[in-house]
C-alpha positions as CSV (number, residue, x, y, z in Angstrom):
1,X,0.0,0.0,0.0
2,X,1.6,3.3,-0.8
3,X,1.5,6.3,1.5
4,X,-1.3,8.6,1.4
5,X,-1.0,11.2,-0.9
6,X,-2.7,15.0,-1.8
7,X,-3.6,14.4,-5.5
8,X,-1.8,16.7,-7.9
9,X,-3.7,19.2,-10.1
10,X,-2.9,22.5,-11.8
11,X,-4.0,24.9,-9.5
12,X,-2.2,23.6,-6.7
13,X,1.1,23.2,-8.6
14,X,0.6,27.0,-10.1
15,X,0.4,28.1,-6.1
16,X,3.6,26.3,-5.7
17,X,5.4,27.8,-8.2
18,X,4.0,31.3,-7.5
19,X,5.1,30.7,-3.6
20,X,8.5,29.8,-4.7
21,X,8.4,32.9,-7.1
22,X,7.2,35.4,-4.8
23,X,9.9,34.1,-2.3
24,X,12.1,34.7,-4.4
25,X,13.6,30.9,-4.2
26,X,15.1,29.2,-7.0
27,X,14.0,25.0,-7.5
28,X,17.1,24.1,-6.0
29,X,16.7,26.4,-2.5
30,X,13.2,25.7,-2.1
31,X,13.6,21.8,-2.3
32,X,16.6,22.0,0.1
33,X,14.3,24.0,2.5
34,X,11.8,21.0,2.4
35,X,14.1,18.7,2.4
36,X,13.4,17.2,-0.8
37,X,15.6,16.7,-4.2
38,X,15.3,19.2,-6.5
39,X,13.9,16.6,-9.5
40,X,11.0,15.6,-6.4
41,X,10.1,19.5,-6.3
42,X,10.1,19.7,-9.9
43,X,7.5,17.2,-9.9
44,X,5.1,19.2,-7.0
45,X,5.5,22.2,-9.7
46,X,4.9,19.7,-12.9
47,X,1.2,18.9,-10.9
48,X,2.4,15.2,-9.7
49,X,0.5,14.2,-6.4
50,X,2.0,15.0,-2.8
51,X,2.9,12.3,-0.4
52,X,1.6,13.8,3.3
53,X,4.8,13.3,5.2
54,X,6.5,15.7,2.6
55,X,4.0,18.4,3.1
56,X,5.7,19.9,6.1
57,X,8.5,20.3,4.0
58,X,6.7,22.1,1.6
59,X,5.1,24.6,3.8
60,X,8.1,25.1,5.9
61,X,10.2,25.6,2.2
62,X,7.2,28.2,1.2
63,X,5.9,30.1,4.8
64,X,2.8,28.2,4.7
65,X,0.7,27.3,7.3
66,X,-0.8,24.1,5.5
67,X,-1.1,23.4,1.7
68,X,-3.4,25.6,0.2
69,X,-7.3,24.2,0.5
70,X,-5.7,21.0,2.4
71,X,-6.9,21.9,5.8
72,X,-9.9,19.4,5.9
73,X,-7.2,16.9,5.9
74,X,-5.5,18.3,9.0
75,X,-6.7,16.4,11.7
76,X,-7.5,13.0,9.4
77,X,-5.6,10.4,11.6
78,X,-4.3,6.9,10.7
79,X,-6.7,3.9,11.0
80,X,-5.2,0.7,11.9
81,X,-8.0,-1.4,10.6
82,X,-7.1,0.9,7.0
83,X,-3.5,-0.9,6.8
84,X,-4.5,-4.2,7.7
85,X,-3.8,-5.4,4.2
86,X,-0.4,-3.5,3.7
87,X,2.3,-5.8,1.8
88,X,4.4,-5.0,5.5
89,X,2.2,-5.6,7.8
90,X,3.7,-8.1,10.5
91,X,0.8,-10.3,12.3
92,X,4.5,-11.3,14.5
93,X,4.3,-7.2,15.6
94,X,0.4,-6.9,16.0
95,X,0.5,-10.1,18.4
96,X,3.7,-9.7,20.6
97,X,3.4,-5.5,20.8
98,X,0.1,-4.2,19.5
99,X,-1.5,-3.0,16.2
100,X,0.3,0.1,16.8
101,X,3.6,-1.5,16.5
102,X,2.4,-3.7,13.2
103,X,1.3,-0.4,11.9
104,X,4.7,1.8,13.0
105,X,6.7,-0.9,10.8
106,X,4.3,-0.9,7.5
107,X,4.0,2.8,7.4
108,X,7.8,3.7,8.4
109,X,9.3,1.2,6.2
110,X,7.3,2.2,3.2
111,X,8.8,6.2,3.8
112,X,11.9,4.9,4.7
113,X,12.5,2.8,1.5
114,X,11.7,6.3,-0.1
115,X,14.9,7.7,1.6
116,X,16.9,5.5,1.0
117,X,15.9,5.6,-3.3
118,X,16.1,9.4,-3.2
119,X,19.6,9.0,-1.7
120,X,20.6,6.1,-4.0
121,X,19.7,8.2,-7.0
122,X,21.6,11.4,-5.8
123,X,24.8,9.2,-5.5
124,X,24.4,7.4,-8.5
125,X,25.7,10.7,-10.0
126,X,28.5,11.7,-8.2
127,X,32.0,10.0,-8.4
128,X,32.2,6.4,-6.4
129,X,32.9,6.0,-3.1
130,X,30.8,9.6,-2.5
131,X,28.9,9.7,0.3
132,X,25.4,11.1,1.8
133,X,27.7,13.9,3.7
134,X,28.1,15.3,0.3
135,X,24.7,15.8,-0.6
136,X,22.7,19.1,-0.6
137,X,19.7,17.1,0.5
138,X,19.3,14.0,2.5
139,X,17.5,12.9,4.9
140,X,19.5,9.8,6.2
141,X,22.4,12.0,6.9
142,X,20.6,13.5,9.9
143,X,19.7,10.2,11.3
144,X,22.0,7.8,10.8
145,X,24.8,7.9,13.9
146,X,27.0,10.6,13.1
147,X,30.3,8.7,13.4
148,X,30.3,6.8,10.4
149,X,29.0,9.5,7.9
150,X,31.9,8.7,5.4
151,X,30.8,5.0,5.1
152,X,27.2,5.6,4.2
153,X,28.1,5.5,0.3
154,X,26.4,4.0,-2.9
155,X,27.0,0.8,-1.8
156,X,25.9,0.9,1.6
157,X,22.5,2.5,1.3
158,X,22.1,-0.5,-1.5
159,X,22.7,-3.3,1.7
160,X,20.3,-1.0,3.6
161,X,17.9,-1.1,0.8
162,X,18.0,-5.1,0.2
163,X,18.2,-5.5,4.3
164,X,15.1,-3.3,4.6
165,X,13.1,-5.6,1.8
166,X,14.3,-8.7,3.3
167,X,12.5,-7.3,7.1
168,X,9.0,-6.0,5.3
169,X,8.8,-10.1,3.1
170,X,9.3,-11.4,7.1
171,X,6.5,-8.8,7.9
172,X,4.3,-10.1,5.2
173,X,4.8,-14.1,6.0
174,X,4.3,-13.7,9.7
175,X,8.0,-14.2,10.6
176,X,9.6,-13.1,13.7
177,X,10.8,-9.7,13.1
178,X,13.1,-10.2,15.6
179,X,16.7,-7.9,15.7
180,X,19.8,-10.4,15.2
181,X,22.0,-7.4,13.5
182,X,22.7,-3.6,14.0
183,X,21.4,-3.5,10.9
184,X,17.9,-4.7,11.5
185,X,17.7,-3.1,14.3
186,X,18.5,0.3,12.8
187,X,16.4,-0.1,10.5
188,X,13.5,-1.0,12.8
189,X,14.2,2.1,15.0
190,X,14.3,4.1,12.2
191,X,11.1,3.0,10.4
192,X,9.3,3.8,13.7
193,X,11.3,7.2,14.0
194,X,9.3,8.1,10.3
195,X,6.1,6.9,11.7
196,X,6.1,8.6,15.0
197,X,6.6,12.1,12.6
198,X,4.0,11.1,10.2
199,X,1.7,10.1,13.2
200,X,2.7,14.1,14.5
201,X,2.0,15.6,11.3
202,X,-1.3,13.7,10.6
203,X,-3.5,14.4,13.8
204,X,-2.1,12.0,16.3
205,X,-2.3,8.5,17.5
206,X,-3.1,5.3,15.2
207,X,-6.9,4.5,15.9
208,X,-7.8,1.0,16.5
209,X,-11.1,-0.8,15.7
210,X,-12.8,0.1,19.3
211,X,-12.3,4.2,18.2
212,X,-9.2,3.7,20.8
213,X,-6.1,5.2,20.3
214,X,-2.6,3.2,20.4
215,X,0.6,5.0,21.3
216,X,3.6,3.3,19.1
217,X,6.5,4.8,20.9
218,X,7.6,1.8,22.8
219,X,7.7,-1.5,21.5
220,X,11.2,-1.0,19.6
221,X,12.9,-1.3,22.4
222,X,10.5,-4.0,24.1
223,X,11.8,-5.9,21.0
224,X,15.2,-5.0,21.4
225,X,15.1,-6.1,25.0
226,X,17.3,-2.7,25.5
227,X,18.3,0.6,24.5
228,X,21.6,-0.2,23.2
229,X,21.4,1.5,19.6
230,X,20.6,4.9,21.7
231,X,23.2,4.6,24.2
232,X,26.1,3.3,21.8
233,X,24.9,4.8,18.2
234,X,23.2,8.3,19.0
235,X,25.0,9.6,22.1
236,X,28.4,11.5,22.4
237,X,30.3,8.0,22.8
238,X,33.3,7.3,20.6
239,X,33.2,3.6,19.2
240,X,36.4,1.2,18.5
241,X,36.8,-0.9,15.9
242,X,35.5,-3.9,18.6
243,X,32.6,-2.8,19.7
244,X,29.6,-4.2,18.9
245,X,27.6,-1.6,17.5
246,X,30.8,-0.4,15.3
247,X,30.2,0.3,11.9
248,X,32.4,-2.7,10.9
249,X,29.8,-4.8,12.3
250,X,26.6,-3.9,11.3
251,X,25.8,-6.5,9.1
252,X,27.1,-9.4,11.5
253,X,24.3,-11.6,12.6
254,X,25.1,-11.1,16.9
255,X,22.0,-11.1,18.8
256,X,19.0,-13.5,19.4
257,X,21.6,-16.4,17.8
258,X,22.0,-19.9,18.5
């Protein structure tokens, strides 16, 4: 299932342009405002539809409150019972954490994968062994740890990629979506990173079948069992070459093994 989306039309893509125009903004400013590449901006102004957790961009890139006539879909929040049928939907999650977690996973991954294509494509046209550090836009370079910047090249983001398509086919068989790398469990923490924002930006909680609203924040690190990734990958702590959680060891299948 594909993220929601604002479809595109004329009118809305002429108040684009005439934002950007009366701001004074050139393509390439305004999309590194929103955080977007410059060929995905191009598209907002060619009439193409807008996915809803890049609208914040958008307004933040042009002063705008909300997209112009978009405010009926402020407050429209997420219904679980909605994304039942998603391709990443893991029954594992929904009965060992909640819907809300099952839910967290299928909509994060889905935006993540995005992020991860957008930065694919940027490197593909720089020379090799560039990295996302170089990029005008990206949105993995401000969350992904900040230690190993010069490693998240090309090839890289292409192991996150397959890594990332491997966890959502486990989702859709009913697999255990248990953590066994630093890897999985980035990717994890960062799926339901995406889907706490798009949660924020959408009205709120997920609402369940009952009309009952289920809080996501959680269960990552109930399936972790800890809160290792925080304290070793996103705090102030320098990491050798043997730790676990070093870059060098990311893909190494360490935890939950026989």
């Amino acid at each position: 299932m594909a993220q929601r989306t604002i479809k595109g039309n004329e009118i809305l893509a002429r108040q684009i342009k005439s934002r950007r125009g009366e701001l004074g903004l050139t393509i390439e400013e305004a999309a590194s405002r929103a955080g977007v590449g410059t060929k995905t901006w191009c598209r907002y102004e060619a009439g193409e539809s807008i996915r809803r957790d890049k609208c914040k961009g958008i307004c933040k890139a042009l002063n705008w409150y909300s997209l112009p006539d978009q405010e009926e879909e402020k407050n429209e929040r997420f219904s679980v019972q909605e994304y039942k049928n998603h391709e990443a939907w893991s029954k594992f999650l929904e009965s060992e954490f909640g819907a809300g977690a099952a839910m967290s996973f299928a909509v994060g991954s889905d935006i993540l994968y995005d992020h991860i294509k957008e930065d694919m494509e940027e490197l593909s046209s720089l020379p090799a062994g560039s990295h996302i550090g170089q990029l005008s836009i990206s949105w993995l370079n401000g969350n992904l740890p900040e230690q190993f910047l010069v490693h998240y090249d090309y090839e890289f983001l292409y192991q996150m990629k397959c890594s990332l398509c491997e966890m959502r086919r486990r989702a859709k068989n009913g697999l255990p979506m248990t953590a066994h790398s630093v890897m999985e469990e980035l990717l994890i923490y960062l799926c339901n990173e995406e889907a706490s924002a798009l949660i924020e930006l959408s009205g709120g909680l997920f609402v369940m079948e009952d009309g009952d609203a289920a809080d996501p924040e959680e269960w990552v690190f109930d399936l972790f069992d800890d809160m290792d990734i925080i304290s070793s990958l996103y705090s102030n702590v320098y990491l050798d070459p043997d730790h676990p959680y070093h870059f060098s060891h990311w893909s190494e299948q360490q935890f939950y093994i026989d």
